[in-house]
Each structure stands twice: as structure tokens, then as C-alpha cells.
N, C-alpha and C positions, 0 to 999 in steps of 0.2 A: 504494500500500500504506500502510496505518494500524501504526504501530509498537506498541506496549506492550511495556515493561518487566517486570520479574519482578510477577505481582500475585495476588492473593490474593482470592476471592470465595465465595459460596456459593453452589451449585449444584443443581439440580435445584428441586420445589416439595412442599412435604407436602400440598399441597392441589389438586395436578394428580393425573393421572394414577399408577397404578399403579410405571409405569417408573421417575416421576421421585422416586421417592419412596426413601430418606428423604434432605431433604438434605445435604447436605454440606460442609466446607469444604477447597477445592482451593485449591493453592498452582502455577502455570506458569511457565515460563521465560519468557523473551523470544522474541517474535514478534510476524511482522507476519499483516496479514487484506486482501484485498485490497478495493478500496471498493466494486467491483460484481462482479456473479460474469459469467464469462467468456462473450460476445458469439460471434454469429457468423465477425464480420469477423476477430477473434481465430485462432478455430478453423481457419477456411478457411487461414490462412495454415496452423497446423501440416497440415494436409490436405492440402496439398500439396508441402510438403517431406518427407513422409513416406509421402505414398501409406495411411497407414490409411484404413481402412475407413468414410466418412462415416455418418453416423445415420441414424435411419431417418426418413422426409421430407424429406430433407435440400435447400435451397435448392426445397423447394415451399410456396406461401402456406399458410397465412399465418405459417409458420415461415421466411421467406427475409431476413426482415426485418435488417441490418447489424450496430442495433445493440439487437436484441434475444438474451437471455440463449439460448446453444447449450440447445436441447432433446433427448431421445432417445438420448443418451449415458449406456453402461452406466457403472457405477464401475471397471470395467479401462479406458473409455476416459479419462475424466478421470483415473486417473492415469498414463497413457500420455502425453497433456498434457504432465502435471505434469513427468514425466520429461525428454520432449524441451525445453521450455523450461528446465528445472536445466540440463542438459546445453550449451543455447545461449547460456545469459548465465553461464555459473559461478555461479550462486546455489539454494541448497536452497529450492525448491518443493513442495509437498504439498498433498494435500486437509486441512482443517483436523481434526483432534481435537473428537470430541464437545464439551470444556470448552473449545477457544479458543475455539468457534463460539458458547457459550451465554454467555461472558464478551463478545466483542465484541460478540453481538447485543442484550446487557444496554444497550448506551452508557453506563455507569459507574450505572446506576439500579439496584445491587440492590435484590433483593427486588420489585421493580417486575415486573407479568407481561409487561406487551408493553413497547418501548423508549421508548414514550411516556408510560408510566404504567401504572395499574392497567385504568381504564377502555378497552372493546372501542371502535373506533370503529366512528361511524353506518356501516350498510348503506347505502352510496347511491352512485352514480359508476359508479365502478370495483369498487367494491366491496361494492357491491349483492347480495344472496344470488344463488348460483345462475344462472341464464341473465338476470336483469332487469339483470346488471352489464354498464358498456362493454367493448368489448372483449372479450365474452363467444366464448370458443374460443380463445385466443392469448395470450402473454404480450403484456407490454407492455415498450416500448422505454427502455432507462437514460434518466434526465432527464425522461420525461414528467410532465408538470406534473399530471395528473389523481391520481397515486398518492401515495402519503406518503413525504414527506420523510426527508434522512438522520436517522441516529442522532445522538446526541450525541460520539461517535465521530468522524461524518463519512463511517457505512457507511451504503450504500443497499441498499433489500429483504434485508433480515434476516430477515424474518418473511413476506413476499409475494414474489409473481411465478412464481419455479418453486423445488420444491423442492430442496435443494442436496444433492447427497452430503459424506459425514463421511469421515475414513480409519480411525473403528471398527470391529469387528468389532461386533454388535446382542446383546445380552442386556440380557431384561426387567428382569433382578433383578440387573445389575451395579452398580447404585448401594450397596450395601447391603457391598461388597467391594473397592470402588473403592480403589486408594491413592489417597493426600492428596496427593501431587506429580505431576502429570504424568500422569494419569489417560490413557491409549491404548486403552481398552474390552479386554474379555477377549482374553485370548492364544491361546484353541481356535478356530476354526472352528463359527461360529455359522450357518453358509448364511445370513443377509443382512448387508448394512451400513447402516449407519445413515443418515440424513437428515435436514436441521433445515429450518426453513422452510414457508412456507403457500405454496398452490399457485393458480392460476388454474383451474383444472379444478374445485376445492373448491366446494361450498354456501357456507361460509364463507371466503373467500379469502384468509386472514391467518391467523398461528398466535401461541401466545403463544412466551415467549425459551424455557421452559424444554421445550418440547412435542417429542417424538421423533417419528421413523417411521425404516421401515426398508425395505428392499427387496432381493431376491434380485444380489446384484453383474454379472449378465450379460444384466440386465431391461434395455429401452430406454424407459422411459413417456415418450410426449411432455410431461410436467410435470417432467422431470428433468432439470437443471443441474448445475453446479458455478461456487464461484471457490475460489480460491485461498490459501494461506496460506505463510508463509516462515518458518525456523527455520534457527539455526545448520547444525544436523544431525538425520534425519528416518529413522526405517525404520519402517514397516508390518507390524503384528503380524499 
């Protein structure tokens, strides 16, 4: 886990998307993000001290891979996760908050769109448009050498691999209402939640920091992850 202190940034982009607009400036407590989002080998352990209900695919290729990011897990299951590990180490775990997620995945670059800079990188590799990239059908495994490096941070896949579930509730037009500390996305029942990150399934297989999506909470898409994030103290709106 990567720490940050109370910090202050600006969020969203006026020149993204509809969602992300207008920006902002948040203020967070303290917390951590964890540096890779949560692996098979991970999962399987809570899978079996709990008997839930495994994902869908689960331990079939080319999702069986160890130390490749858990696919196909709704947002009740990762925070199901979340819970049983608080519960086994005494430490408050959680899906991160829309702003931890767009501040860590910043690596202290505001204003910068992706964690590397402004600039999209080349289409080639791995990351080659659509079906002409490695690896094309599957994520790919923490540490491989073919993808982009951590953040400045020290976080890997921010912005690639699978997409991550948020612990927001999703509205279009929550930036515009947001409070300025501790932003948690609306408090009603929006039928989905949020998600940050680019996906392997993508044309484009990389998203920028500030870029949304969202998905129905009991959806399994085989492009859907989670890691993790820790706070004092944590409740879901």
C-alpha cells in the first residue's frame, strides 16, 4: 500500500468529457491505494475461506493466470473482499472513492491527462489498437515488462489492464455538487457504480486519470477488477 497524507488536488478535466467537467478543487484525508489491484492468487484465498461464490470463468484460460488482476467480479463482490480482509487483519479496507482513485492515479502530475504526461502513448505492443495488440483477449500479469511502468507514486495500471471498481454511487452531473472534502459521489441510488481505469477489451486500451465509467453493481464483465484502498474509517453511501 502507497500512503498519502491529507492532500489537496484538482479534479476532474474541462476539456474531457461531459462527466468530468467542471473541475474542481478537493481536499482528502489520509489514505493508502494499494500498488496493484487485486490478483487471482489473492482472491482464491478469500474463496475459500468463505465459500463465496467464485466469478464467472473462474480459474478457466486465459483468466486462471496467479498473478493476473481477478476478472468478473461484481462491485458487491469486491466489496465483500474488502470486508473479509478488514475483518482478518483489523484494518479498514475499501474500494477507493472516485477522488482517491483520480489523485493516486494522477502520480502527483496534476493537471497532466495520463500519469505520464499529457501525450497518449504509441499504439504498439501491448497496446496496439484493438485485436493487432499482445495479448489481445486477457489481461496481463502485474510486473510484465511489455506494459507501462508505475506511476510516480509507485502505483501500477492506473489507467490499463482491467477496469477497477470505485465505492461511488455514478452521476453524470455530480461534479458540479461535489463537496470540496471528501467527495463519496451522491448519497441516492444511482443503479450503477463507478469505475476508473482502461481496459484490455478496449480499441484503445488505456484511459486518461480523469476519465469515468460506470456499471450496473451486480454486472460480472470479464474486464472488471478491483484493488484496494485503506482509511482510518470507511462507510459506503
Amino acid at each position: 500500500m502507497i500512503q498519502f497524507a491529507s492532500v489537496q488536488f484538482v479534479m476532474g478535466d474541462n476539456h474531457g468529457r461531459a462527466d468530468e467537467q467542471p473541475e474542481h478543487r478537493v481536499e482528502l484525508a489520509p489514505f493508502s491505494m494499494a500498488t496493484y489491484p487485486v490478483v487471482n492468487e489473492q482472491y482464491e484465498v478469500f474463496l475459500t475461506q468463505t465459500n463465496h461464490e467464485p466469478p464467472r470463468l473462474w480459474g478457466q484460460p486465459p483468466f486462471d493466470c496467479p498473478q493476473t488482476p481477478v476478472c468478473g467480479v461484481s462491485w458487491h463482490d469486491a466489496v465483500a473482499y474488502a470486508d473479509w480482509l478488514s475483518k482478518a487483519v483489523g484494518k479498514c479496507y475499501h474500494l477507493p472513492t472516485e477522488a482517491q482513485r483520480e489523485y493516486a492515479s494522477r502520480g502527483g502530475h496534476g493537471g497532466c491527462r495520463f500519469p505520464w504526461g499529457d501525450d497518449p502513448l504509441g499504439h504498439e505492443g501491448f497496446y496496439a489498437p484493438g485485436l493487432n495488440g499482445e495479448l489481445t483477449g486477457q489481461p496481463i500479469r502485474m510486473g510484465d515488462p511489455r506494459a507501462v511502468g508505475p506511476n510516480d507514486f509507485g502505483l501500477f495500471h492506473m489507467v490499463d489492464n482491467v477496469h477497477e471498481w470505485c465505492a461511488d454511487y455514478y452521476d453524470a452531473g455530480y461534479y458540479v455538487v461535489s463537496p470540496p472534502v471528501n467527495p463519496q459521489g451522491p448519497s441516492r441510488d444511482g443503479g450503477r457504480r463507478s469505475a476508473r481505469g482502461g481496459s484490455w477489451r478496449h480499441h484503445v486500451k488505456y484511459s486518461r486519470c480523469s476519465a469515468r465509467s460506470s456499471l450496473a453493481p451486480d454486472k460480472q464483465f470479464m474486464d472488471f477488477g478491483f484493488r484496494l484502498a485503506s482509511s482510518d474509517q470507511f462507510r459506503y453511501t
